[in-house]
HTML snippet that shows the backbone in 3Dmol.js (N, CA, C, O; Angstrom):
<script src="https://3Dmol.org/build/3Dmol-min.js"></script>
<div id="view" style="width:600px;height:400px;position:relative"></div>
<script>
const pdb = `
ATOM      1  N   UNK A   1       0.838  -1.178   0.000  1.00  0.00           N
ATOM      2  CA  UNK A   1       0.000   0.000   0.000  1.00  0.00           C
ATOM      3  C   UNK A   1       0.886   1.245   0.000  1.00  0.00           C
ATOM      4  O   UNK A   1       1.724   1.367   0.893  1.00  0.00           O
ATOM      5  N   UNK A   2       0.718   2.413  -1.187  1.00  0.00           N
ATOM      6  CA  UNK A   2       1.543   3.563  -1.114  1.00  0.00           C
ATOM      7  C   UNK A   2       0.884   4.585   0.041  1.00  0.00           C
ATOM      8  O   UNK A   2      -0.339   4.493   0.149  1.00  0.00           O
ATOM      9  N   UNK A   3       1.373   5.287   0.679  1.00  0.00           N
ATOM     10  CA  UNK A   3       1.611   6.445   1.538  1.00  0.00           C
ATOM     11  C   UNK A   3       0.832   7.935   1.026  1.00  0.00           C
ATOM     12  O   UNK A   3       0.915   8.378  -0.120  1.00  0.00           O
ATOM     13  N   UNK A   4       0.493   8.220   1.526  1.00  0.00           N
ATOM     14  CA  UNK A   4       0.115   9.741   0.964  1.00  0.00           C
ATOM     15  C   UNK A   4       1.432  10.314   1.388  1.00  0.00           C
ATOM     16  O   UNK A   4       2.251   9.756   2.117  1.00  0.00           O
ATOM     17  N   UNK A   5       1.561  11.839   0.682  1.00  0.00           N
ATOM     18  CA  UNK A   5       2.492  12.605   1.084  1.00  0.00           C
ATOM     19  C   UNK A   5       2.505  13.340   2.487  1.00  0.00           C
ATOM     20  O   UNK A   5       3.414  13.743   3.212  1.00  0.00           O
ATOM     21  N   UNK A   6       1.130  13.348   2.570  1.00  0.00           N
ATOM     22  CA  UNK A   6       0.379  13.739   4.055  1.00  0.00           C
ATOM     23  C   UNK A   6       0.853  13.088   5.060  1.00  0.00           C
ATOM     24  O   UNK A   6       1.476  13.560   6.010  1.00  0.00           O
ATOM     25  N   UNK A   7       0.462  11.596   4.798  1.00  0.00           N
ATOM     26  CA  UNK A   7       1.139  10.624   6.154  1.00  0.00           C
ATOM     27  C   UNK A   7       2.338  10.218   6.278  1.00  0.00           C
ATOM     28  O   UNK A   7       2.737   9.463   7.164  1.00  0.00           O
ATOM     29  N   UNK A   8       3.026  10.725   5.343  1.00  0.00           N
ATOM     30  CA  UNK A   8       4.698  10.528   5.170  1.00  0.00           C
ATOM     31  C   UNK A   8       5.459  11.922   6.122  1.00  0.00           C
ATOM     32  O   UNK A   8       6.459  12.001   6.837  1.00  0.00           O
ATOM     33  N   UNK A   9       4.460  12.837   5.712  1.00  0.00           N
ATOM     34  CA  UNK A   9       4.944  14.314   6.541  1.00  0.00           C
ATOM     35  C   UNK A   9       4.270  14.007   8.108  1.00  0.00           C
ATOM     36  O   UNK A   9       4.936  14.426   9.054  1.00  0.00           O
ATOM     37  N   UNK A  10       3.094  13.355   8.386  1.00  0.00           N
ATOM     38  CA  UNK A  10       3.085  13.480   9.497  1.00  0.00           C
ATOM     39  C   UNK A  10       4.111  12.185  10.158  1.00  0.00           C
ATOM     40  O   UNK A  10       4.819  12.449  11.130  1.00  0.00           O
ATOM     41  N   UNK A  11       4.121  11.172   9.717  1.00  0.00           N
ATOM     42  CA  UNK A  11       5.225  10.004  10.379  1.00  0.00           C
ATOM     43  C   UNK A  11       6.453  10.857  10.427  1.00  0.00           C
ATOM     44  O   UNK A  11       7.152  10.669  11.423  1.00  0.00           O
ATOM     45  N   UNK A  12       6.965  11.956   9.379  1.00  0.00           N
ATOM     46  CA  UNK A  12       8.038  12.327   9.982  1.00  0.00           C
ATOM     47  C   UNK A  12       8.250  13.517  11.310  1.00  0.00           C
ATOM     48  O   UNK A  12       9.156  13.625  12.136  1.00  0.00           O
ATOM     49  N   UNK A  13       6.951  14.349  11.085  1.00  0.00           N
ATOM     50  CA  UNK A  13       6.336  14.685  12.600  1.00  0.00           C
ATOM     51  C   UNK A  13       7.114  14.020  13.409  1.00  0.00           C
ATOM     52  O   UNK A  13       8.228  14.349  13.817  1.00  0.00           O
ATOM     53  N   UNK A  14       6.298  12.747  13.715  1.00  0.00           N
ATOM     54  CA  UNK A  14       5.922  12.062  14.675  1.00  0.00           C
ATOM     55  C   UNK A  14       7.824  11.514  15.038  1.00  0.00           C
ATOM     56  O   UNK A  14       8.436  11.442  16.104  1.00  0.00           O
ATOM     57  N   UNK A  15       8.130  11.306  14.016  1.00  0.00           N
ATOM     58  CA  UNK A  15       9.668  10.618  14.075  1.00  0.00           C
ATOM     59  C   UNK A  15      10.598  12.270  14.852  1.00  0.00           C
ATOM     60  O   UNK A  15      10.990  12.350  16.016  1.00  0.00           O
ATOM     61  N   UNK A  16      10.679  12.959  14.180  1.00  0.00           N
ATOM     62  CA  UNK A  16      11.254  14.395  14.313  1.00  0.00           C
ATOM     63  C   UNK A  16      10.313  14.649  16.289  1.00  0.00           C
ATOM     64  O   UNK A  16      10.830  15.382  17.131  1.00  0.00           O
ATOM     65  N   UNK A  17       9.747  14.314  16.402  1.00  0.00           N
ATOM     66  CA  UNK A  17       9.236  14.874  17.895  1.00  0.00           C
ATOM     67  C   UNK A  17       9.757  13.775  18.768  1.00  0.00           C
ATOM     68  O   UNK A  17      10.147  14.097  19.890  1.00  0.00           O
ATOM     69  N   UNK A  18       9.815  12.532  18.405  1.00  0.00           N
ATOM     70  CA  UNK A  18      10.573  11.836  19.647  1.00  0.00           C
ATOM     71  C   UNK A  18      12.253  11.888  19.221  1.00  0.00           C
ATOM     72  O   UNK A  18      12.931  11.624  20.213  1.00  0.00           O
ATOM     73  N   UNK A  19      12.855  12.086  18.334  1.00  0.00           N
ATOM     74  CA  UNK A  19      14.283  12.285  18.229  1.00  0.00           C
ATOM     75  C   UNK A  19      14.209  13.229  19.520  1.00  0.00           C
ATOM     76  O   UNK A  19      14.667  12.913  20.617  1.00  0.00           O
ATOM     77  N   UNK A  20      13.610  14.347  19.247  1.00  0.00           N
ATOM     78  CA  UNK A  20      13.884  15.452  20.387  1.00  0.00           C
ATOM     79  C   UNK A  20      13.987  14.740  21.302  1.00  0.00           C
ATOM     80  O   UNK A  20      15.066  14.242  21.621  1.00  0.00           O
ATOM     81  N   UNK A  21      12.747  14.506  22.006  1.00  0.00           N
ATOM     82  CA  UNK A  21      12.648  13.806  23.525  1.00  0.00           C
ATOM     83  C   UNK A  21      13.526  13.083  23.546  1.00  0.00           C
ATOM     84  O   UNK A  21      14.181  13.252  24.575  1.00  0.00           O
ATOM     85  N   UNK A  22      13.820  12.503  23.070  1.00  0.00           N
ATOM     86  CA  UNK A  22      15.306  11.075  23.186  1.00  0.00           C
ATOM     87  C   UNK A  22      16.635  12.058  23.795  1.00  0.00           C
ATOM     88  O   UNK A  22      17.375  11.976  24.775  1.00  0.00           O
ATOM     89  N   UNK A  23      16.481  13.076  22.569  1.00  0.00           N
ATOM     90  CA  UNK A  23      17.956  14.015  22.633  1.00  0.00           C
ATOM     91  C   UNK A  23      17.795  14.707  24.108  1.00  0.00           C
ATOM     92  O   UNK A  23      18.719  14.666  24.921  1.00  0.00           O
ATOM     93  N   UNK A  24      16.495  15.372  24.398  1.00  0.00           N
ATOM     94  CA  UNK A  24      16.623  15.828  25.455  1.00  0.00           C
ATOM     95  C   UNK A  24      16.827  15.423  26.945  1.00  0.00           C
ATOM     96  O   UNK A  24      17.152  16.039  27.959  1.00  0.00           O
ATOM     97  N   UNK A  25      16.367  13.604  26.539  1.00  0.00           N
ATOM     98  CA  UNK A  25      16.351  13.090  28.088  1.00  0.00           C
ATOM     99  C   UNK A  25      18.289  12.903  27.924  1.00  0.00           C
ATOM    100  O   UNK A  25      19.120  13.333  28.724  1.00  0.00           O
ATOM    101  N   UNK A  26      18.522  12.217  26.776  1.00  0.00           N
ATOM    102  CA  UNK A  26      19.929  11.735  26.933  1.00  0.00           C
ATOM    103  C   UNK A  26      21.061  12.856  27.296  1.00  0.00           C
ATOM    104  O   UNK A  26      22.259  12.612  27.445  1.00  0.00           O
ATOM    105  N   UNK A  27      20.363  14.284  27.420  1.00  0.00           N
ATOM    106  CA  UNK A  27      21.228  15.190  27.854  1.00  0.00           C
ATOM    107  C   UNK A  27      21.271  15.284  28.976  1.00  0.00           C
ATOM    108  O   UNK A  27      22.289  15.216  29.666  1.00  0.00           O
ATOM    109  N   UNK A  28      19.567  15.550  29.537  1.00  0.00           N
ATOM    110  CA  UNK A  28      19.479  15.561  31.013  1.00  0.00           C
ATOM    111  C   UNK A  28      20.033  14.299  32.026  1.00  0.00           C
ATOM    112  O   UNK A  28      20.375  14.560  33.180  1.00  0.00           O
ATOM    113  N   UNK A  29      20.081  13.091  31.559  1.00  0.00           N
ATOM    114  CA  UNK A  29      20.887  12.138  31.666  1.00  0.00           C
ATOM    115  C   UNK A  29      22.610  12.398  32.027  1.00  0.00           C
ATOM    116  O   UNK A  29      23.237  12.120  33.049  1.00  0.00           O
ATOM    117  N   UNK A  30      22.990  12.937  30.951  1.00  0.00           N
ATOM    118  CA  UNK A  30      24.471  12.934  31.001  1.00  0.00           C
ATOM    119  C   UNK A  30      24.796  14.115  31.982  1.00  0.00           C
ATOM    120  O   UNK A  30      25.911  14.106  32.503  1.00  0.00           O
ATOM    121  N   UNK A  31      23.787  15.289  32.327  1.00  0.00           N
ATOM    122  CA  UNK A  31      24.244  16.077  33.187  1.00  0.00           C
ATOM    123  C   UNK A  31      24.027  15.501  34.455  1.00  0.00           C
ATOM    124  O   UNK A  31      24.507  16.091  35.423  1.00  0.00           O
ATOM    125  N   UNK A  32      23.222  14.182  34.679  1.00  0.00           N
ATOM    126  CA  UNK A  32      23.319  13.858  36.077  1.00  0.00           C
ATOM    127  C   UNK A  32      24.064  13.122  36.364  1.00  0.00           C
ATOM    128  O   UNK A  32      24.158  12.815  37.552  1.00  0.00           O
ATOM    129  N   UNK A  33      25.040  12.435  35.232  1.00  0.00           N
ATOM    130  CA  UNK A  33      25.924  11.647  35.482  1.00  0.00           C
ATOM    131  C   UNK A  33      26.567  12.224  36.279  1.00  0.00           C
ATOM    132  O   UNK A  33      26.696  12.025  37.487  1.00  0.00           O
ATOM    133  N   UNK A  34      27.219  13.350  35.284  1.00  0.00           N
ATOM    134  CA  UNK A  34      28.092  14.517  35.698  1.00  0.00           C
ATOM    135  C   UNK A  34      28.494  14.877  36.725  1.00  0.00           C
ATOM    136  O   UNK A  34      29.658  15.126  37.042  1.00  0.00           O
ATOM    137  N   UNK A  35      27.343  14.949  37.470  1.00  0.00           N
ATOM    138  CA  UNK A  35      26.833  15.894  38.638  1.00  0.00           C
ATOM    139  C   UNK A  35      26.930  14.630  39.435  1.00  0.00           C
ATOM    140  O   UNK A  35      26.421  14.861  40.531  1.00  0.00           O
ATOM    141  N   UNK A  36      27.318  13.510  39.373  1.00  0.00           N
ATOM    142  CA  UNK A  36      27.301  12.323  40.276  1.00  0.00           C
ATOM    143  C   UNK A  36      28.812  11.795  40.114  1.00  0.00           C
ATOM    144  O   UNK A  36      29.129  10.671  40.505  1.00  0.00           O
ATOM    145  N   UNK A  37      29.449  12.413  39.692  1.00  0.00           N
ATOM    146  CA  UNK A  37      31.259  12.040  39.311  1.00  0.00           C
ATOM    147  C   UNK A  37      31.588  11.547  38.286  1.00  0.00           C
ATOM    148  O   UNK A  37      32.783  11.405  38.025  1.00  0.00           O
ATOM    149  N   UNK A  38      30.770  11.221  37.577  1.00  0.00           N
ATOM    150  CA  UNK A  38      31.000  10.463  35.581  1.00  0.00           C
ATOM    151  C   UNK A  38      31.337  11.818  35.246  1.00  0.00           C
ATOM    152  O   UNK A  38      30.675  12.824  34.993  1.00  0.00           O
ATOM    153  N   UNK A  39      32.988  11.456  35.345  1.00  0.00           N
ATOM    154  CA  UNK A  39      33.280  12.980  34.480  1.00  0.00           C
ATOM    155  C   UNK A  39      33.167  13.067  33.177  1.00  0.00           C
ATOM    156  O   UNK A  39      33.669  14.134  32.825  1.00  0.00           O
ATOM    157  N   UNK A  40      32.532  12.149  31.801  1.00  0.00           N
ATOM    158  CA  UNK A  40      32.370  12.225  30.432  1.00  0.00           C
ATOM    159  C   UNK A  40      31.092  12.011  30.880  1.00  0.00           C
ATOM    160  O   UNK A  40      30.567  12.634  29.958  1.00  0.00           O
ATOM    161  N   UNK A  41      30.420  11.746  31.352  1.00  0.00           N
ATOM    162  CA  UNK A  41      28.572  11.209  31.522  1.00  0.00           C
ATOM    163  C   UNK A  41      28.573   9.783  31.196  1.00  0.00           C
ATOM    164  O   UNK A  41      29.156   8.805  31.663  1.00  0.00           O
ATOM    165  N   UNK A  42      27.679   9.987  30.185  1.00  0.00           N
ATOM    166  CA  UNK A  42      27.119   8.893  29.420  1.00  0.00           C
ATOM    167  C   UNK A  42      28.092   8.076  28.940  1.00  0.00           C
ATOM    168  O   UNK A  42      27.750   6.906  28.762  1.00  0.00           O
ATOM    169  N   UNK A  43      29.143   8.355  28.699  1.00  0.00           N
ATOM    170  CA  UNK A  43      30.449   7.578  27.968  1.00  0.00           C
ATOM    171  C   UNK A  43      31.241   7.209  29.205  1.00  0.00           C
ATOM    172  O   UNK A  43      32.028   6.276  29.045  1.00  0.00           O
ATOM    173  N   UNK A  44      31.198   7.638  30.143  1.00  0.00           N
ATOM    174  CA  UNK A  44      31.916   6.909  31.670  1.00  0.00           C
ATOM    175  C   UNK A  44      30.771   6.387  32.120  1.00  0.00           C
ATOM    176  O   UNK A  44      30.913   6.523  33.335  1.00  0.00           O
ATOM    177  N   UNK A  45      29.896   5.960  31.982  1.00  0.00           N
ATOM    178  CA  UNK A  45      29.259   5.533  32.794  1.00  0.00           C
ATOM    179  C   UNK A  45      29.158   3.941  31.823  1.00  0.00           C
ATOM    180  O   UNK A  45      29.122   2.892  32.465  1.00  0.00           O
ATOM    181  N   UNK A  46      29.127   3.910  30.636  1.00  0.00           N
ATOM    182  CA  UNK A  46      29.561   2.821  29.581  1.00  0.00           C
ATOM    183  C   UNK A  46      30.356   2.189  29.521  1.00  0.00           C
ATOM    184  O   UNK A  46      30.309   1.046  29.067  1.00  0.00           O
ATOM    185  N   UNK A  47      31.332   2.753  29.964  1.00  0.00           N
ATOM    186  CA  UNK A  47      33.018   2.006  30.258  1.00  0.00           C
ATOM    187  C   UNK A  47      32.529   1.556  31.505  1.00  0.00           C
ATOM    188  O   UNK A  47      32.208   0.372  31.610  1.00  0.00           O
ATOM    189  N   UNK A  48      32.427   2.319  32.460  1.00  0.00           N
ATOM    190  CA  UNK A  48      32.775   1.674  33.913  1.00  0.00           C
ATOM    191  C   UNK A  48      31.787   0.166  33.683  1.00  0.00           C
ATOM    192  O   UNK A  48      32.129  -1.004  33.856  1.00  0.00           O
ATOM    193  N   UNK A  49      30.792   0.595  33.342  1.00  0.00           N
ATOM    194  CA  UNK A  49      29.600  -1.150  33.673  1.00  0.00           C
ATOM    195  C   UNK A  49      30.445  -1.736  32.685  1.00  0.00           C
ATOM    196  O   UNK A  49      31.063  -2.633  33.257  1.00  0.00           O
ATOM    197  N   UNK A  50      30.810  -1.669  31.373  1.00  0.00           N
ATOM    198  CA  UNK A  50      32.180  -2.605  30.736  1.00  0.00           C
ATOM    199  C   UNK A  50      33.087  -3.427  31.668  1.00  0.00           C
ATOM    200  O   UNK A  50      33.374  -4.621  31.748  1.00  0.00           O
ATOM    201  N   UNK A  51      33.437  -2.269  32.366  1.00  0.00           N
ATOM    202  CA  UNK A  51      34.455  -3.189  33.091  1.00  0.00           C
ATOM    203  C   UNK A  51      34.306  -3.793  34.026  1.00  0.00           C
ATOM    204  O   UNK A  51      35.262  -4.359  34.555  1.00  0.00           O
ATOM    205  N   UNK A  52      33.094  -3.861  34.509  1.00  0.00           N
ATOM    206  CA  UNK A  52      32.415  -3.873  35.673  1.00  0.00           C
ATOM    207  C   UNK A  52      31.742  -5.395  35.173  1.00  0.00           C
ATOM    208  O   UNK A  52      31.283  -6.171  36.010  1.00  0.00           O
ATOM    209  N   UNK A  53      31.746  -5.555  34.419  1.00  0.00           N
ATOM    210  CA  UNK A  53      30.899  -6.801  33.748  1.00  0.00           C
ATOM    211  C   UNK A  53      32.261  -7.333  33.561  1.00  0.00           C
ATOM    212  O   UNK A  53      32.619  -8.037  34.505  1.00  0.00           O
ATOM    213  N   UNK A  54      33.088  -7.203  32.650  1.00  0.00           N
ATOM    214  CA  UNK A  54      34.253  -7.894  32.629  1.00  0.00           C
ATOM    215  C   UNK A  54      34.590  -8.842  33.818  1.00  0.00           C
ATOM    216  O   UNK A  54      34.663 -10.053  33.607  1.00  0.00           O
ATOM    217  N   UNK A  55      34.824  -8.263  35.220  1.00  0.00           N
ATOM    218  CA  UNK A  55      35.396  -8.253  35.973  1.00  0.00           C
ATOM    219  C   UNK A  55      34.304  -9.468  36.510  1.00  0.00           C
ATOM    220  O   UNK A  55      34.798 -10.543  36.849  1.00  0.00           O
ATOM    221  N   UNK A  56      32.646  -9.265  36.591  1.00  0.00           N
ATOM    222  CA  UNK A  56      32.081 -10.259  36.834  1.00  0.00           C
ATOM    223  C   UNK A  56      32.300 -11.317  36.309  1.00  0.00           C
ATOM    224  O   UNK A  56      32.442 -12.325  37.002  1.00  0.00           O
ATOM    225  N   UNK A  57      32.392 -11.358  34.767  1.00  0.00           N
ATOM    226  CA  UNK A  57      32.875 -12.781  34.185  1.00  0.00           C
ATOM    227  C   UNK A  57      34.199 -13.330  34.408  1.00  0.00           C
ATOM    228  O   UNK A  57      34.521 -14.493  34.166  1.00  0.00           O
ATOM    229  N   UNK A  58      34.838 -12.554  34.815  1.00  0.00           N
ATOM    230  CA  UNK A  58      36.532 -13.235  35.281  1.00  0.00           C
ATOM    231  C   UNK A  58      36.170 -13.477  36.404  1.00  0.00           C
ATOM    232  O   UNK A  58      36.810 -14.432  36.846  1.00  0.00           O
ATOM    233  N   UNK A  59      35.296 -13.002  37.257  1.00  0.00           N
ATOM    234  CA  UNK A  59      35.306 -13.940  38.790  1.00  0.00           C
ATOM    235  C   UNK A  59      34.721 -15.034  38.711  1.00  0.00           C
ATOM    236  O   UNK A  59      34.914 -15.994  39.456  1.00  0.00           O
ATOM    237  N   UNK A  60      33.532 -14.941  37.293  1.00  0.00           N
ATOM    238  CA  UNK A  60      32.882 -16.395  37.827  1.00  0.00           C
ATOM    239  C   UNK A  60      33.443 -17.548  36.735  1.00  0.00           C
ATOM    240  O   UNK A  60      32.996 -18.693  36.660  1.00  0.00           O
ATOM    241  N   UNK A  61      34.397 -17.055  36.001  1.00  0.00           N
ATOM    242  CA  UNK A  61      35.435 -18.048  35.345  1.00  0.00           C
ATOM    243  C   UNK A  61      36.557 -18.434  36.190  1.00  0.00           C
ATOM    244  O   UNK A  61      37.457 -19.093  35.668  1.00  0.00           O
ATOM    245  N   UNK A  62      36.619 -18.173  37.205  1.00  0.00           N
ATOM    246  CA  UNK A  62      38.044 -18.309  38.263  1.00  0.00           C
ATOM    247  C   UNK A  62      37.288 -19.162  39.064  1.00  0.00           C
ATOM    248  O   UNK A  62      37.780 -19.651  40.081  1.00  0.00           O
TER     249      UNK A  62
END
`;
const viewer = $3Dmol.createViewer("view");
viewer.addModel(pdb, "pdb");
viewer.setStyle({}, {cartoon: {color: "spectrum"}});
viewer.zoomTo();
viewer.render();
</script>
């Protein structure tokens, strides 16, 4: 089934309004990292559970 041009503009609406919200929580996010000692935010807080998981699977392989 083809699309109207109508419902193609509103799906991208709809797409274009939660990018925002996404963008905006993942900011407000990274400033609470911040504000909690993740000095990069979102990207220290990715590494650390990395290694943090690592470290679980080497204990329960030992």
């Amino acid at each position: 089934m083809e699309q109207s041009k109508s419902d193609i503009k509103k799906w991208a609406a709809v797409l274009e309004s939660r990018l925002d919200y996404l963008e905006t929580e993942m900011g407000n996010l990274d400033a609470l990292l911040r504000a909690c000692g993740f000095s990069n935010g979102i990207e220290t807080l990715k590494s650390t559970m990395a290694d943090l998981l690592h470290e679980i699977d080497r204990d329960d392989a030992s």
